[in-house]
N, C-alpha and C positions, 0 to 999 in steps of 0.2 A: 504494500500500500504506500512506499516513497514514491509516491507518483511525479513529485517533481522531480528526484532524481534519474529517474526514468526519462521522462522527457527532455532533460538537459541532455544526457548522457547519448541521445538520439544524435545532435547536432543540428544541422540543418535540412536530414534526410525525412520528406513529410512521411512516405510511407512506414520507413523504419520507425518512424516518431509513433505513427499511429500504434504499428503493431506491439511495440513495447509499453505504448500505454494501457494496452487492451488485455494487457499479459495473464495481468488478475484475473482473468475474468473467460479466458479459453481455454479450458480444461483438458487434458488426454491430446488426441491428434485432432481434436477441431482447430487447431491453427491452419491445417492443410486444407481446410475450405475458403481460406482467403489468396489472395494473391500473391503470388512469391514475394515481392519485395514487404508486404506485410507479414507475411509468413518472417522474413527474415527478424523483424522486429519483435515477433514473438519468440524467437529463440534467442533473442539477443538479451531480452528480456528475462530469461529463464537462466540464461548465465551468468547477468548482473545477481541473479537472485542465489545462484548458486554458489556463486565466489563470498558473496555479502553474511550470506545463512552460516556460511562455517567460519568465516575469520574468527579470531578470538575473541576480537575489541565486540562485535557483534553480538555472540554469544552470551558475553559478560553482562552488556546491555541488559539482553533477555532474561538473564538468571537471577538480575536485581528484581524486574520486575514480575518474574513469573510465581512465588508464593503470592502476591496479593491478585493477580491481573490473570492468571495463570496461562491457559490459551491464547488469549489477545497479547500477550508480551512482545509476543514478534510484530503483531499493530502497533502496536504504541509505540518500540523501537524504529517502526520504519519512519514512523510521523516525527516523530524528535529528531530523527535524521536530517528529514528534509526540514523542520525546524531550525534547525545550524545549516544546510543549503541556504534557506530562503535570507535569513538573519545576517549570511555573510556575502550574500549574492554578487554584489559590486565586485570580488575580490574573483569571481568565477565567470562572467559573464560580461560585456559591454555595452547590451541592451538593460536600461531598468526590469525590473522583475516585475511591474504592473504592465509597463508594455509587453514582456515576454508572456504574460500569464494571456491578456489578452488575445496577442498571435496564435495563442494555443488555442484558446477557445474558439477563435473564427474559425482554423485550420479545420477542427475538428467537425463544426457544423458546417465548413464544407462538402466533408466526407460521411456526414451523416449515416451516410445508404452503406458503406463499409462497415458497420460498426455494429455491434449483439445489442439488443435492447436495453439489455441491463445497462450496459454500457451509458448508451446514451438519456437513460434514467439517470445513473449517477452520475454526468456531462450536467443534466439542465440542473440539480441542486448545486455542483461543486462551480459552475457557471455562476448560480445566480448570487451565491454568496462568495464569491471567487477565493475556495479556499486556499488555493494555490500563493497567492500573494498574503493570503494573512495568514498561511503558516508559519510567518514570520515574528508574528503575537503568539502568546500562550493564549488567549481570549479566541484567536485564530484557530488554532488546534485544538481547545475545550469543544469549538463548534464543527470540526471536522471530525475529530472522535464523535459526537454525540450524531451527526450525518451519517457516518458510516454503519453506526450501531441500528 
């Protein structure tokens, strides 16, 4: 669920961008009913998640939080991520991160018709309160946890 880092991590590739954002959300071999270059972004996706899932610093993360939070730990770690993403953005990025967030959102309702329902269910909430840019607040991520939940 670091979906910003995700979509940074994309570049400037829309379809790659797409299919890595969608990552969460294509289960088993449904990535092979979109299109190759989304397909790539769905495994690119699945690598970021798999490098991330076992590093140590990650882990540690999760182990703080999993007696209280237990299953959601790896949630919450991935939003507190992108939390220090969004928080230090200037130092990763050259576009502002309200215009970056924006870009994303058009991009996305361009490609609408690409996209699983679900998907673009959780697109018009994380749109309208644009969580992306105020993952940068804790007030931002109180409200993207409580969205996601």
């Amino acid at each position: 669920m670091n979906f910003l880092a995700h979509i940074y991590l994309s570049g400037e590739d829309t379809p790659l961008m797409i299919g890595n954002f969608i990552g969460d959300f294509v289960k088993g071999n449904e990535y092979k009913n979109f299109p190759a270059d989304i397909q790539n972004g769905v495994l690119l996706h699945r690598e970021i998640d798999s490098y991330t899932d076992s590093h140590e610093i990650v882990l540690e993360s999760k182990k703080r939080l999993r007696e209280k939070y237990r299953h959601y730990s790896g949630v919450i770690t991935d939003i507190f991520y992108d939390h220090f993403l969004a928080s230090n953005w200037s130092q990763y990025h050259d576009i502002e991160l309200e215009n970056f967030t924006h870009q994303f959102y058009d991009t996305m309702a361009e490609n609408r018709q690409d996209l699983p329902d679900r998907v673009n269910y959780v697109l018009h909430h994380m749109k309208r309160d644009n969580w992306l840019y105020h993952y940068r607040t804790i007030e931002g991520i109180g409200k993207a946890l409580y969205g996601i939940s």
